[in-house]
C-alpha positions as CSV (number, residue, x, y, z in Angstrom):
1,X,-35.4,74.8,-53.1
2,X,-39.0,72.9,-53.9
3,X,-39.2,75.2,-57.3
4,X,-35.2,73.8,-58.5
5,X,-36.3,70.2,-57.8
6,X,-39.5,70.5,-59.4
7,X,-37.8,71.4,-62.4
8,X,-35.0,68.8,-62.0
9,X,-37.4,65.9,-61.7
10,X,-39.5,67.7,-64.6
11,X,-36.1,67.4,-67.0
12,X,-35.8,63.8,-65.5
13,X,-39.0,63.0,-66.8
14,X,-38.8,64.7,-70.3
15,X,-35.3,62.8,-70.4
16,X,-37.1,59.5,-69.5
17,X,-40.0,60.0,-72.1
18,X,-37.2,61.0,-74.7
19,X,-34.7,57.7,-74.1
20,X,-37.6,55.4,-73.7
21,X,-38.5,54.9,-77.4
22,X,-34.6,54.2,-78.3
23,X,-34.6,52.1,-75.1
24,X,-37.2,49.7,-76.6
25,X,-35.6,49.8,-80.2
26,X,-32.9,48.6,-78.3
27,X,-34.1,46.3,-76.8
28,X,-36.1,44.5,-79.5
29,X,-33.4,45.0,-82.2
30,X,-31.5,42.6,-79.8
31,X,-33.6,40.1,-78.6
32,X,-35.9,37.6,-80.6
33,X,-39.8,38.3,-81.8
34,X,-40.6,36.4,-79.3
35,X,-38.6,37.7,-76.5
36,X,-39.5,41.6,-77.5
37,X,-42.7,42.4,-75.4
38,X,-41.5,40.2,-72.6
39,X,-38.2,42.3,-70.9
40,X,-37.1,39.0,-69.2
41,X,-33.1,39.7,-68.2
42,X,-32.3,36.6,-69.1
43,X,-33.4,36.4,-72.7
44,X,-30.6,35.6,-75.0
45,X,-29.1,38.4,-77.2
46,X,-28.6,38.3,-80.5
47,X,-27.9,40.2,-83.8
48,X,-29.3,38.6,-86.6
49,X,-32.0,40.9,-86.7
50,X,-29.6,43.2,-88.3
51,X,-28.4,40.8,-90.2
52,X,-31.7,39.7,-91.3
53,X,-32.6,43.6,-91.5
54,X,-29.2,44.3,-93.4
55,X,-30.1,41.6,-96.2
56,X,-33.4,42.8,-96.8
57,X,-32.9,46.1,-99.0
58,X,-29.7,47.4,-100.1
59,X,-28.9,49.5,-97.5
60,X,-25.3,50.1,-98.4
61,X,-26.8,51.5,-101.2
62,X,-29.0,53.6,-99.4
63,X,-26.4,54.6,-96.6
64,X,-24.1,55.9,-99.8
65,X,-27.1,57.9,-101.6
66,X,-28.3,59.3,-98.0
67,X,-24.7,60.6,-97.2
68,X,-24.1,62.5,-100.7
69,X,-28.1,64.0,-101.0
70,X,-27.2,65.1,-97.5
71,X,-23.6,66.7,-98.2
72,X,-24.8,68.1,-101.4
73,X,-27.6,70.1,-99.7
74,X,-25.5,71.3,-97.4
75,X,-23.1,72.2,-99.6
76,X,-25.6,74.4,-101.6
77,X,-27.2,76.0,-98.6
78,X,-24.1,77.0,-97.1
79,X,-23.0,78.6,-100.2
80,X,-26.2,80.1,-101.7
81,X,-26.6,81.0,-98.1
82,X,-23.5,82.9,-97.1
83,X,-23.4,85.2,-100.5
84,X,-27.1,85.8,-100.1
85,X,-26.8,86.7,-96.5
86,X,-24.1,88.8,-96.6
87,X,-25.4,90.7,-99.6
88,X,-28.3,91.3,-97.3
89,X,-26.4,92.3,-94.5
90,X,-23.7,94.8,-96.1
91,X,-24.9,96.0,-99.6
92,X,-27.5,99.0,-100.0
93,X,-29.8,98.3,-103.5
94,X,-33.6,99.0,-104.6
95,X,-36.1,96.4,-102.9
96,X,-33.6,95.1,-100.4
97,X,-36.1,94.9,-97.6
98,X,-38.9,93.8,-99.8
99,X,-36.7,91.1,-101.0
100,X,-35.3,89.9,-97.4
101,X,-39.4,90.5,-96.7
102,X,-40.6,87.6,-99.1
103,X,-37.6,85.3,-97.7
104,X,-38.7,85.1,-94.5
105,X,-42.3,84.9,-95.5
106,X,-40.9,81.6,-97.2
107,X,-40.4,80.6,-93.1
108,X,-44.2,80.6,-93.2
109,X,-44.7,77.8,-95.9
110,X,-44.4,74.0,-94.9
111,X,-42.3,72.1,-97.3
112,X,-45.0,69.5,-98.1
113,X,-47.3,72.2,-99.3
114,X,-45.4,72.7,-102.2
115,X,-44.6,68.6,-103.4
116,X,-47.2,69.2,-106.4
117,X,-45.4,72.3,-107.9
118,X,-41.9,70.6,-106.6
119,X,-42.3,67.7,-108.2
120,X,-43.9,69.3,-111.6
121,X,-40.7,71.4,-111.7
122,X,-37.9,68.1,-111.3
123,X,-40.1,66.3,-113.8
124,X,-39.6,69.2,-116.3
125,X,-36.0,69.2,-115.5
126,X,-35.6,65.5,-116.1
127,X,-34.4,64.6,-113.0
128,X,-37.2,62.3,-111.3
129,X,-34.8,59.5,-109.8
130,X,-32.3,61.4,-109.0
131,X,-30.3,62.3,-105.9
132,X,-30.5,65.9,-107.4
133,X,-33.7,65.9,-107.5
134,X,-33.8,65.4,-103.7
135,X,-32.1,67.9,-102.6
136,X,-32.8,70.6,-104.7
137,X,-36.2,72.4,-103.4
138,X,-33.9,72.6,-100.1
139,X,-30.9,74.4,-101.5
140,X,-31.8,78.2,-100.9
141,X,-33.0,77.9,-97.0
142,X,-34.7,81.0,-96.0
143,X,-33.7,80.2,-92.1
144,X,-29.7,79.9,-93.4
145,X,-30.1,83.3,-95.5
146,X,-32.2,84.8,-92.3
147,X,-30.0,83.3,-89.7
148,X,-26.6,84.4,-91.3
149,X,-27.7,87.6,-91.9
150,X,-28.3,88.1,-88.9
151,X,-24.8,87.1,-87.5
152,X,-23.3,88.7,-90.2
153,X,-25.3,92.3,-89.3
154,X,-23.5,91.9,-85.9
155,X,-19.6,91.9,-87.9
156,X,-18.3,94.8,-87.0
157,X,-17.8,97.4,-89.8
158,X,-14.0,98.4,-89.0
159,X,-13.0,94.8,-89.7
160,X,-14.2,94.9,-93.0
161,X,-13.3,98.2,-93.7
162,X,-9.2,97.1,-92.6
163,X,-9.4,93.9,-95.0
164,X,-10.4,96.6,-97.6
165,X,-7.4,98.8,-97.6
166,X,-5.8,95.6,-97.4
167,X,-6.4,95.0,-101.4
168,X,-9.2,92.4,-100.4
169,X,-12.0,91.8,-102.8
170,X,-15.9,91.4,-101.7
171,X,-15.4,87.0,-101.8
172,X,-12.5,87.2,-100.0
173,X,-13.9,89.4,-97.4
174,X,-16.9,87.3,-97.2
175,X,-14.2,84.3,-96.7
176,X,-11.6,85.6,-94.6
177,X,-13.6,87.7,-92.2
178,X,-17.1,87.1,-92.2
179,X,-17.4,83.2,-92.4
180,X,-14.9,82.5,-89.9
181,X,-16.4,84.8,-87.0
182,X,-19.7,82.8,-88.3
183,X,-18.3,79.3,-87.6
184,X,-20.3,78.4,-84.4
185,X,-23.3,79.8,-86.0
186,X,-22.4,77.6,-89.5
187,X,-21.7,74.4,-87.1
188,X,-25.0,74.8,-85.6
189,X,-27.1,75.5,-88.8
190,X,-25.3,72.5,-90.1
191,X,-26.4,70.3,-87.6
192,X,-30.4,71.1,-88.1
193,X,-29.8,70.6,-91.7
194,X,-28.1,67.5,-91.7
195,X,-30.7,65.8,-88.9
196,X,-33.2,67.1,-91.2
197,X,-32.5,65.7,-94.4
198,X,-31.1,63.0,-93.2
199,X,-34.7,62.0,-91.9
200,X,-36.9,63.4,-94.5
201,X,-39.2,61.2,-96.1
202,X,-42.2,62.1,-97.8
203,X,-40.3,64.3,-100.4
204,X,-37.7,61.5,-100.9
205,X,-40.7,59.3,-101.5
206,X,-42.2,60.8,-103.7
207,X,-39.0,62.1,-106.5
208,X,-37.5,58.3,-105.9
209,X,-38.9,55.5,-107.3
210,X,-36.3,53.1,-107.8
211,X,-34.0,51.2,-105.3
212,X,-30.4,52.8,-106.6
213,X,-32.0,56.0,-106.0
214,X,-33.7,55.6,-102.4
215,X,-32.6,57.1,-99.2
216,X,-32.5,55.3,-96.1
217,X,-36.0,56.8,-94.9
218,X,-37.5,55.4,-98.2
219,X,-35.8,52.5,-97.9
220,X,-37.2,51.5,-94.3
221,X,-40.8,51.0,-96.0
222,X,-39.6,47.5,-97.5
223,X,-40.4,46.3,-94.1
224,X,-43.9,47.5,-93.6
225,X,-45.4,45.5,-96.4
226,X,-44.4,42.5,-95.3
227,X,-46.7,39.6,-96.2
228,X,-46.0,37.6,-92.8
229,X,-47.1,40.3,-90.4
230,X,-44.4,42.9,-88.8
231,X,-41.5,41.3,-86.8
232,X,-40.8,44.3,-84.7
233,X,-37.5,43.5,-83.9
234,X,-36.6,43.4,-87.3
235,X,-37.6,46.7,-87.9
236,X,-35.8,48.0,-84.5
237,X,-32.7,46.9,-85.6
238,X,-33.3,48.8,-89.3
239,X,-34.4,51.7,-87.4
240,X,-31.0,51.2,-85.0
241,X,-29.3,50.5,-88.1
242,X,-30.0,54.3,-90.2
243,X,-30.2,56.0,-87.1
244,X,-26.9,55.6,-85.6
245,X,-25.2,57.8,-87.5
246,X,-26.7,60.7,-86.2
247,X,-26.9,59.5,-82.3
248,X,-23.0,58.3,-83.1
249,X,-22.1,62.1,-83.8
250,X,-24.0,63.2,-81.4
251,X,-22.1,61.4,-78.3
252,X,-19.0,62.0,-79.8
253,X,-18.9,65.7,-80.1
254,X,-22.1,66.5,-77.7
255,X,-19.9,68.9,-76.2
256,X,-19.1,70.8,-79.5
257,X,-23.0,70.7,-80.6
258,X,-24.3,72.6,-77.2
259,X,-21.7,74.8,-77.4
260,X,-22.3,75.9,-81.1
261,X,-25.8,76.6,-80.2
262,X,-25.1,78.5,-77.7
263,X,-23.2,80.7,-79.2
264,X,-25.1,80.7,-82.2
265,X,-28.4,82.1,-80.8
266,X,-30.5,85.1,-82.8
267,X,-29.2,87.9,-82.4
């Protein structure tokens, strides 16, 4: 009994330390400078911090350019993803294992290690500036080839095999059979992709250089060179502001997101 409530008031306290931060933001995005640091219950509330936050950089802008870098990523990973993985998991050729072998070597590489050759690549291309340009280093994942492979390995054969005699073709295998016994696995893969990109920011910040091309990560920066010091709330409420889609999506289908990845684990 003393082990299960040492490890309930353990999840308590990694719960508290994990709220805390968003807690604050709250907090200051709501109240005045002045009134941020001093917790007093009755401080007036307000919300022209996100007005004022709202009205300095076009975030509309940058809401727009975050949502279609992040959907076209996706998009492509999914995709490039799914045929690579299932030719992985179901086709017999030369080098297979070497080739799956330097995939998930690519596991081993941090992203930022590569922003010189990355960027020398997009600026060949053309493409500095561009939302394209933001995305595309992340299009073939290693952990979406690696990790659909894997559920696709666990498919059995026979199924396959039916939707053969059936007349069906390798795609529509792949579409009918294999991707929708993958769905949990897809939702949960989707979720670390999108909370990824969608909070990426030192690629972002260095392919974009202009305000109808910046994401909402790059975007926040207006407000750490300010000239008249750093009004906290201000920057809470920004913070509030390009973060709420992901904690909106969250509440609303928490259910859905514990239960993809738990039925998504590595098999």
């Amino acid at each position: 009994m003393s082990g299960s409530r040492l490890v309930t008031a353990a999840m308590w306290l990694l719960a508290a330390m994990w709220i805390a931060p968003l807690l604050f933001a709250l907090w200051a995005a709501t109240h005045s400078f002045a009134d941020a640091t001093h917790f007093s219950p009755l401080a007036p509330l307000t919300l022209e911090n996100f007005v004022r936050a709202w009205n300095a950089a076009p975030f509309a802008r940058y809401f727009l350019n975050t949502f279609l870098m992040v959907s076209m990523t996706l998009a492509a990973q999914l995709v490039i993803g799914s045929l690579a993985a299932y030719g992985f998991a179901r086709y017999r050729f030369p080098g297979r294992n070497l080739l799956f072998s330097l995939i998930l070597i690519q596991l081993l590489v941090m992203p930022n290690m590569l922003i010189v050759e990355n960027y020398h690549t997009v600026a060949q291309l053309g493409l500095i500036n561009h939302l394209l340009a933001v995305g595309l280093p992340y299009f073939a994942s290693a952990f979406g080839i690696f990790l659909l492979r894997q559920t696709f390995m666990s498919v059995p054969k026979e199924l396959e095999e039916a939707a053969r005699i059936e007349g069906a073709g390798a795609l529509a295998v792949l579409w009918r059979v294999y991707l929708p016994l993958a769905r949990p696995v897809l939702v949960a893969y989707a979720l670390v992709s999108v909370s990824y990109h969608w909070n990426d920011f030192l690629w972002p910040l260095v392919v974009t250089n202009t305000p109808g091309s910046r994401v909402l990560t790059v975007g926040l920066q207006v407000f750490s060179t300010s000239d008249q010091g750093v009004d906290w709330s201000v920057i809470s409420a920004a913070a509030l502001m390009t973060s709420a889609p992901l904690l909106l999506a969250f509440l609303i289908f928490q259910r859905q997101f514990v239960q993809s990845f738990m039925r998504a684990g590595i098999r």
